[in-house]
TIBAMAR-400454 format. One record per residue: residue number from 1; x, y, z of N, C-alpha, C, O in turn. Coordinates in Angstrom, 3 decimals, padded with zeros to 6 digits. Layout:
# residues N
R  num      n_c1      n_c2      n_c3     ca_c1     ca_c2     ca_c3      c_c1      c_c2      c_c3      o_c1      o_c2      o_c3
R  NUM         X         Y         Z         X         Y         Z         X         Y         Z         X         Y         Z
...
END
This chain:
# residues 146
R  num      n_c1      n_c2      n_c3     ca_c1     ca_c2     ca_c3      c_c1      c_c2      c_c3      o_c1      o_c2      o_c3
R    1   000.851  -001.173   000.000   000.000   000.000   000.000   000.896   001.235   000.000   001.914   001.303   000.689
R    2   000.447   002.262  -000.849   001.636   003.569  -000.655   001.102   004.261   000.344  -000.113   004.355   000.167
R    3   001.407   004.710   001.168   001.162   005.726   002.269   002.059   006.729   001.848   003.288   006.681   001.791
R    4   000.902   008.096   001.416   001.532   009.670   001.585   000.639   010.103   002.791  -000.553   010.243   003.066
R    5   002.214   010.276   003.516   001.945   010.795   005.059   001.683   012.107   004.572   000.487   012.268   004.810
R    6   002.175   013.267   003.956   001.741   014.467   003.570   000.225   014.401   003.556  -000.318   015.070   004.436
R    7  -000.701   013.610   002.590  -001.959   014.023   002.204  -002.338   013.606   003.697  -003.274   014.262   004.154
R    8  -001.589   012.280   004.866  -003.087   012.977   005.611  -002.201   013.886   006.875  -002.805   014.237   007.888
R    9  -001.234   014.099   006.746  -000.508   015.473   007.058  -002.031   016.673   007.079  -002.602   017.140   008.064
R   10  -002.346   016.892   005.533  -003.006   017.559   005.110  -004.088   017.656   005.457  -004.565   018.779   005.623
R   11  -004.966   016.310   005.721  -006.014   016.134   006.005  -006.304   016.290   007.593  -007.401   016.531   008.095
R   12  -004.942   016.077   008.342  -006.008   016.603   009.746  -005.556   018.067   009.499  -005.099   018.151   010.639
R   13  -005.406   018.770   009.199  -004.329   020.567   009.105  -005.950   020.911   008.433  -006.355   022.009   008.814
R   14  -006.614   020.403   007.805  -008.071   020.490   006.972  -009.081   020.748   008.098  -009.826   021.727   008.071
R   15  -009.086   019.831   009.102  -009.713   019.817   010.538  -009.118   020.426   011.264  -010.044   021.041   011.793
R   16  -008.416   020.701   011.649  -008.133   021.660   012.424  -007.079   020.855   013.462  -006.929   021.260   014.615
R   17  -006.460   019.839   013.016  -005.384   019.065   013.562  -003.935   019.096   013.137  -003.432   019.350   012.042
R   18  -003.457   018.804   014.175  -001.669   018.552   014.200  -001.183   017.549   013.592  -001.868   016.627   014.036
R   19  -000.187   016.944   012.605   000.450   015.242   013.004   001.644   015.694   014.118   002.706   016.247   013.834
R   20   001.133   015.274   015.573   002.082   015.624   016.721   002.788   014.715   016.535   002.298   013.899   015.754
R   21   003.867   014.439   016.950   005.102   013.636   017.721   004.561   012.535   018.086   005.130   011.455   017.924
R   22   003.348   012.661   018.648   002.649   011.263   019.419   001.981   010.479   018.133   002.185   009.279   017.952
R   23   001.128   011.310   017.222   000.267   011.158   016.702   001.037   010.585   015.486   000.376   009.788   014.819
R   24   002.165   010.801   015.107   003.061   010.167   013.652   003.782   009.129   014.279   004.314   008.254   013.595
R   25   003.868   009.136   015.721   003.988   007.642   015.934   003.363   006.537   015.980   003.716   005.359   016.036
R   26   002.113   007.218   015.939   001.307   005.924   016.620   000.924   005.624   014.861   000.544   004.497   014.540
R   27   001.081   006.855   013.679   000.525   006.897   012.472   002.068   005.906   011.822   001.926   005.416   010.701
R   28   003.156   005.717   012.400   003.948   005.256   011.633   004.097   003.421   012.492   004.718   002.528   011.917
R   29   003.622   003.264   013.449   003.235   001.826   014.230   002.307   001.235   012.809   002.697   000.393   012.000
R   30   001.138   001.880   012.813   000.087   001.224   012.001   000.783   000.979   010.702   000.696  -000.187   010.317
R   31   001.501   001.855   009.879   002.302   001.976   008.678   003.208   000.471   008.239   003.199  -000.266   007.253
R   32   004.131   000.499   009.847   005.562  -000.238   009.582   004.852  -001.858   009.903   005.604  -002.795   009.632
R   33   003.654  -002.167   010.380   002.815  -003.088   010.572   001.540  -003.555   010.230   000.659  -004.217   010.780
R   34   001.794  -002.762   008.673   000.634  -002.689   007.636   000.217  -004.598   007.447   001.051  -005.504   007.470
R   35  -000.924  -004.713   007.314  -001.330  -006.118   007.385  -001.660  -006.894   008.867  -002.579  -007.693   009.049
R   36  -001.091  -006.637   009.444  -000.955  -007.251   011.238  -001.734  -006.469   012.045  -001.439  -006.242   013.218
R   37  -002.987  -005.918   011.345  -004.217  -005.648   011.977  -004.089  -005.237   013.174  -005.091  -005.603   013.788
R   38  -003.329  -004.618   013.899  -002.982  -004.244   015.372  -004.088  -003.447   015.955  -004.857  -002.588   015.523
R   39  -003.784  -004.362   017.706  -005.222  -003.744   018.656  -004.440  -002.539   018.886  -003.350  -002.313   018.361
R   40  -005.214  -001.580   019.911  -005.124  -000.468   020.380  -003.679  -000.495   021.479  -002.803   000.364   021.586
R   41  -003.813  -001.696   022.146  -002.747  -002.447   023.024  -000.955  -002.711   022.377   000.145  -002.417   022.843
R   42  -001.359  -003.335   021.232  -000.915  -003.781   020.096   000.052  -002.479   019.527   001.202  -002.660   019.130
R   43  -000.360  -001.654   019.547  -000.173  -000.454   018.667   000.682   000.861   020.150   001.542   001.717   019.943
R   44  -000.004   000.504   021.505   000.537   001.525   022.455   002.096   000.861   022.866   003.023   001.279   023.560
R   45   001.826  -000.643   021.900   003.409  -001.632   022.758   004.364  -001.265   022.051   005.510  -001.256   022.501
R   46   004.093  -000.917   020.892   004.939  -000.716   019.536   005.401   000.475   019.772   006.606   000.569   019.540
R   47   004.704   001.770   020.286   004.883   003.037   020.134   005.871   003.221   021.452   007.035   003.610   021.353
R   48   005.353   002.947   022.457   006.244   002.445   023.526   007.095   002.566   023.694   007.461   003.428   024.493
R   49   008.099   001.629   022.925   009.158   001.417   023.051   010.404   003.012   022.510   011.528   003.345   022.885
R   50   009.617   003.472   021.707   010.486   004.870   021.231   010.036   005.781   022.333   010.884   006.369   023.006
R   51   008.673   005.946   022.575   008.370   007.241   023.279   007.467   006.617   024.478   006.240   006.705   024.432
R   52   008.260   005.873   025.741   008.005   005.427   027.049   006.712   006.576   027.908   005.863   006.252   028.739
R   53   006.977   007.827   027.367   006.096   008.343   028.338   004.575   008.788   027.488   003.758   009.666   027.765
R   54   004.607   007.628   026.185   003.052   007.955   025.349   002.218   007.141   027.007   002.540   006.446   027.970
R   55   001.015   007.841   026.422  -000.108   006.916   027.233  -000.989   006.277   026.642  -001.410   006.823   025.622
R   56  -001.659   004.803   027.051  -002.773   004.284   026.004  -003.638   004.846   026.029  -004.370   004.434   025.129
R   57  -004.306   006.019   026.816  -005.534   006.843   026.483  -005.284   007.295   025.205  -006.186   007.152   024.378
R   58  -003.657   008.103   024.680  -003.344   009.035   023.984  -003.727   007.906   022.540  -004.358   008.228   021.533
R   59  -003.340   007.042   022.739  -003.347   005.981   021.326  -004.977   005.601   021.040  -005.356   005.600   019.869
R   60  -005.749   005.342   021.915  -007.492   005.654   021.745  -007.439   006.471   021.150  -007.345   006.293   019.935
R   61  -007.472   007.920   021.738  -007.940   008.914   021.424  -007.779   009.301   020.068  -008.568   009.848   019.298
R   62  -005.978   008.709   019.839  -005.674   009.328   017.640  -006.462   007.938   017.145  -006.694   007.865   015.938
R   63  -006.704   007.308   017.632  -007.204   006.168   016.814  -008.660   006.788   016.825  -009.050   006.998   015.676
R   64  -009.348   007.052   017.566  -010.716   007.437   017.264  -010.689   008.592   016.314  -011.706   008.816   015.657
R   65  -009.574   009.387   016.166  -009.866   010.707   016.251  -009.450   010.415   014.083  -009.804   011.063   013.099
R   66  -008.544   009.088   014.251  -008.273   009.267   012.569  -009.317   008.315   012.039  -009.155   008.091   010.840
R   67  -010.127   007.821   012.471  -011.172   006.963   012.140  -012.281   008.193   012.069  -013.121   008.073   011.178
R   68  -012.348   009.087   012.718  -013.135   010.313   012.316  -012.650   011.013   011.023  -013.398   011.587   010.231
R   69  -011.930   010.950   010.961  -011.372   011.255   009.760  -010.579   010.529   008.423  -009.778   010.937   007.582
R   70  -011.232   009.269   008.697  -011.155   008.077   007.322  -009.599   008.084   007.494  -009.089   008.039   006.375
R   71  -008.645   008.124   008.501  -007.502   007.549   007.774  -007.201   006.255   008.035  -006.234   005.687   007.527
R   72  -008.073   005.668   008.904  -007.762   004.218   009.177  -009.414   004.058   009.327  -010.288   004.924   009.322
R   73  -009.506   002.492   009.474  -010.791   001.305   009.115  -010.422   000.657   011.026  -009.499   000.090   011.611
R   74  -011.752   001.182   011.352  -011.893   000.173   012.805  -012.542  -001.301   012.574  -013.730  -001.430   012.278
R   75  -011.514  -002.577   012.763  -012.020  -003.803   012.578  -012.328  -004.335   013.379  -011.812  -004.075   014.466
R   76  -013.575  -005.612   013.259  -013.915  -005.906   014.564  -014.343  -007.713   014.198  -015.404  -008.213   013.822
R   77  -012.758  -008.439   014.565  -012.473  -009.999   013.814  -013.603  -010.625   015.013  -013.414  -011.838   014.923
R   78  -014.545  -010.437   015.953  -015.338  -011.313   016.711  -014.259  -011.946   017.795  -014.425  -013.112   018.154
R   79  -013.074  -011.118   018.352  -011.948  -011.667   019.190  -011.637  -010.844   020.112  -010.513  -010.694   020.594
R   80  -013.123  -009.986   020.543  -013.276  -009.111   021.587  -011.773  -008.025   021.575  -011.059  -007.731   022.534
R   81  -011.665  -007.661   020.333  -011.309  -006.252   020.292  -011.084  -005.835   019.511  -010.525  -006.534   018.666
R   82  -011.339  -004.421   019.205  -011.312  -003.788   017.810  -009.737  -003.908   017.167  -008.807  -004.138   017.939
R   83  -009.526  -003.762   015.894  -007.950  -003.634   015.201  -008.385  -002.788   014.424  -009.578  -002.641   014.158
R   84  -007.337  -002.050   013.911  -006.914  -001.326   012.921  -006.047  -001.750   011.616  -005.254  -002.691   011.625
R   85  -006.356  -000.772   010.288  -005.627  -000.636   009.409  -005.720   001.080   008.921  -006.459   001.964   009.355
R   86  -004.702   001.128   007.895  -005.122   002.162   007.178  -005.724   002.364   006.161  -005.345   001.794   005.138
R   87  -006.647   003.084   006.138  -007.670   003.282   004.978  -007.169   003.217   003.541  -006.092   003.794   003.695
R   88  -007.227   002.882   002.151  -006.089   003.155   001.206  -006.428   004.336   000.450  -007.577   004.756   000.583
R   89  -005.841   004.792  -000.122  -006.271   006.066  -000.416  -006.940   006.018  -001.916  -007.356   007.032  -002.476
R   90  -006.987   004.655  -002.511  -007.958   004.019  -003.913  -008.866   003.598  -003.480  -009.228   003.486  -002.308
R   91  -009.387   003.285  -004.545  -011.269   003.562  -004.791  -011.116   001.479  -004.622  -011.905   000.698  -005.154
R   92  -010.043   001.121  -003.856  -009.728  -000.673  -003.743  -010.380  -000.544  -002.542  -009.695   000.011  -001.683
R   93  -011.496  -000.882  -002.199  -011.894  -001.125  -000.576  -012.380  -002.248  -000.485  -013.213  -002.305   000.418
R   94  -012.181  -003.467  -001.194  -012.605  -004.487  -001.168  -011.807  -005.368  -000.597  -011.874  -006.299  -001.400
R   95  -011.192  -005.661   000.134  -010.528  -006.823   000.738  -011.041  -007.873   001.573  -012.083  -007.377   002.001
R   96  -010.949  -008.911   002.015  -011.546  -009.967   003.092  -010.407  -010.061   003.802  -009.280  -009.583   003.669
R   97  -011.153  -011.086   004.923  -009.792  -011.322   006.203  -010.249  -013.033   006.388  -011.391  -013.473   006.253
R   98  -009.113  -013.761   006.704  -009.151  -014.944   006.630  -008.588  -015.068   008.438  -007.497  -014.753   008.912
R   99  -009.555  -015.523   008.981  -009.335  -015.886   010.727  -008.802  -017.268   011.578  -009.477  -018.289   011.709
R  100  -008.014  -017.148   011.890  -007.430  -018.635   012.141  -008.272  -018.524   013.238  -008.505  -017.436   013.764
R  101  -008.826  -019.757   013.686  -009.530  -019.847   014.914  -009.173  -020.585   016.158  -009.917  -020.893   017.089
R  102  -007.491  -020.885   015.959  -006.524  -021.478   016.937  -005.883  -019.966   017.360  -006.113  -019.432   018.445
R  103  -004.966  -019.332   016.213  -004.416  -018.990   017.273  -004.408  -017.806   016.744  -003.285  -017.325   016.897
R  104  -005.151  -017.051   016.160  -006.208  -015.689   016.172  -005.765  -014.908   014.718  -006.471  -014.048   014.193
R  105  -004.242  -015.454   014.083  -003.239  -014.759   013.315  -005.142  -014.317   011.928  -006.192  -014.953   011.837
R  106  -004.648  -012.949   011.153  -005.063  -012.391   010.584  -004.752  -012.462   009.106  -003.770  -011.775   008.826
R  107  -005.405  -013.215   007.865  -004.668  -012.807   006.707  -005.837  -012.117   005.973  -007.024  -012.054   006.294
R  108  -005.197  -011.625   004.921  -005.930  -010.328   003.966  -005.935  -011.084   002.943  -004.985  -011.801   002.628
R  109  -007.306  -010.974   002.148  -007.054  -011.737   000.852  -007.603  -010.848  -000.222  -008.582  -010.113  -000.085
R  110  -007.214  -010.922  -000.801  -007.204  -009.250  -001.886  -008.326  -009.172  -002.606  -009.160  -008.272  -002.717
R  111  -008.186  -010.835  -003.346  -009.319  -010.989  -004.390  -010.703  -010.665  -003.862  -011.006  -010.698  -002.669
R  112  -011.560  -010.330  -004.917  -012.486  -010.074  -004.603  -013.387  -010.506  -005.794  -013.066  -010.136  -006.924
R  113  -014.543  -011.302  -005.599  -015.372  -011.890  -006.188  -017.193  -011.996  -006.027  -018.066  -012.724  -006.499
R  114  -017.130  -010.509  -004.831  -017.856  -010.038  -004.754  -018.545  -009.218  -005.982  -019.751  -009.312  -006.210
R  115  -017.599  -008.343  -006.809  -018.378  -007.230  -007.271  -019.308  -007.256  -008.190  -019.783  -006.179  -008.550
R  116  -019.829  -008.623  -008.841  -020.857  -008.893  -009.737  -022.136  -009.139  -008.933  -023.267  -008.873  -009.341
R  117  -021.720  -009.878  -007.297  -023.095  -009.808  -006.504  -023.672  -008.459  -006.356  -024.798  -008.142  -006.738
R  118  -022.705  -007.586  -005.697  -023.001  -006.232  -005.698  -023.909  -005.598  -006.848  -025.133  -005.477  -006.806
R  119  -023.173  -005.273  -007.741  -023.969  -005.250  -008.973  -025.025  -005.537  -009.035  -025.858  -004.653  -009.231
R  120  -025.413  -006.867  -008.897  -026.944  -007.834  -009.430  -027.869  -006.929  -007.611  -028.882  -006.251  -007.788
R  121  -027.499  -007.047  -006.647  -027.759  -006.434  -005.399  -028.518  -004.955  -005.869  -029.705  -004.633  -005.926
R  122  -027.400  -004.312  -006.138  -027.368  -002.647  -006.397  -028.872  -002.427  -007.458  -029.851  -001.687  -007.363
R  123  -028.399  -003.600  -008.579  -030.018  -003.079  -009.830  -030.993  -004.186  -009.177  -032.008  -003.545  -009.451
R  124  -031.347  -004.984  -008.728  -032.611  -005.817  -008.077  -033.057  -005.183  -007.025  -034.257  -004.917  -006.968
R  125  -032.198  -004.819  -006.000  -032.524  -004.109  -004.635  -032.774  -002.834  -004.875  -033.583  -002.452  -004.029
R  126  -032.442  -001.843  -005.720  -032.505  -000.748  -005.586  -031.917   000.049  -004.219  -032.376   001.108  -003.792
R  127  -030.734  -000.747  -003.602  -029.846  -000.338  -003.019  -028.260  -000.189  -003.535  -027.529  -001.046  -004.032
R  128  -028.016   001.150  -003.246  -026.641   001.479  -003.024  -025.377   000.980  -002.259  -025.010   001.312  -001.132
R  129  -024.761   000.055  -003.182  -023.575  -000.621  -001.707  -022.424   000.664  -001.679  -022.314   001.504  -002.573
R  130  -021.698   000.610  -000.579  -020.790   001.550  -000.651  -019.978   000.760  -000.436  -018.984   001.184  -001.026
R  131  -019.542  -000.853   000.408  -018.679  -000.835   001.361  -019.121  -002.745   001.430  -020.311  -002.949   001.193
R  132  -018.620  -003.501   001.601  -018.643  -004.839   002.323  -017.632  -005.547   002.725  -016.500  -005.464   002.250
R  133  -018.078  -006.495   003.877  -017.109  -007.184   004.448  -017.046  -008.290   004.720  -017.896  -008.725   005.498
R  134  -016.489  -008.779   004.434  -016.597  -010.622   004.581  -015.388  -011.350   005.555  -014.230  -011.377   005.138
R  135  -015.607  -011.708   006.367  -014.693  -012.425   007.196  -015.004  -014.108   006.778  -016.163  -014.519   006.720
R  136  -013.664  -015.119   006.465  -013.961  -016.558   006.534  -012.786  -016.770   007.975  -011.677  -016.253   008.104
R  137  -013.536  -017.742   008.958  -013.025  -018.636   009.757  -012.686  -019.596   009.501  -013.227  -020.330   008.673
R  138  -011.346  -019.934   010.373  -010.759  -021.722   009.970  -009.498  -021.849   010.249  -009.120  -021.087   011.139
R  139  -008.873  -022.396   009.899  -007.186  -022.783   010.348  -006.326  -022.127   009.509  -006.330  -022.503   008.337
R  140  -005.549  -021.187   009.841  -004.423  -021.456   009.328  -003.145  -022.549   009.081  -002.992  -023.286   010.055
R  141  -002.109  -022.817   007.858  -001.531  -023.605   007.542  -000.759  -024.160   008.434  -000.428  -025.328   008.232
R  142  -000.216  -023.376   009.797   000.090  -023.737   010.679  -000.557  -024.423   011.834  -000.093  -025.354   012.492
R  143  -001.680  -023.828   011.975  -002.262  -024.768   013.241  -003.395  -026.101   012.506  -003.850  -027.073   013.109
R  144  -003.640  -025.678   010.889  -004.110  -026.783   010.170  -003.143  -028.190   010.369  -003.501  -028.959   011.261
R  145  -002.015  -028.521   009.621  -000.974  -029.229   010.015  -001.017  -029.989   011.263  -000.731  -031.185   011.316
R  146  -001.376  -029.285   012.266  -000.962  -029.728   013.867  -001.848  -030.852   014.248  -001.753  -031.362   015.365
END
């Protein structure tokens, strides 16, 4: 995924926001751990380690605060807690997530073989999709094997 930190540089400076010190860390955690869906926990452990005196309120708070502002996607794998990614900045919002149900690991699967249901959905229903999500459960290759 390309991440231009400038455009959302830009985009909180649009709202009336900073990218602070805190806030490009916690924006470069999610970045350098693109795919690995990281919790809020996940993301304050990572940041942590450079800047000891962040707080996990502070990592809520940019996480709510860039989800107000579309730069990241709040996920919610049914494993009692929300994760994150970053939003992409293409009109690609179609991805799935594949859930190991041993030992929780997260994969992304790109394809998408949705968009003809959509379609047939969109002209039968006379609804507008904007957005879907599909989660499959099951083993990964590792705990499949075992």
């Amino acid at each position: 995924m390309d991440i231009n930190v400038d455009s959302i540089k830009e985009r909180l400076k649009e709202e009336g926001y900073k990218l602070t010190t805190q806030r490009r860390a916690i924006l470069d955690a999610i970045i350098e751990n693109s795919g690995s869906h990281l919790s809020p926990e996940e993301i304050y452990e990572v940041v942590k380690l450079k800047y000891p005196e962040i707080g996990l309120a502070t990592v809520y708070r940019t996480l709510q605060l860039f989800e107000q502002l579309d730069i990241v996607c709040k996920l919610n794998f049914d494993d009692g807690c929300n994760r994150y990614e970053l939003n992409s900045d293409s009109n690609d919002h179609h991805h799935h997530h594949l859930i190991c149900l041993n030992c929780g690991k997260v994969i992304e699967v790109k394809l998408d073989l949705l968009e003809n249901l959509e379609y047939e959905i969109e002209r039968e229903g006379k609804f507008k999709i904007v957005d879907h999500n599909v989660k499959f459960f099951g083993y990964c290759i590792e705990c499949r094997d075992k």
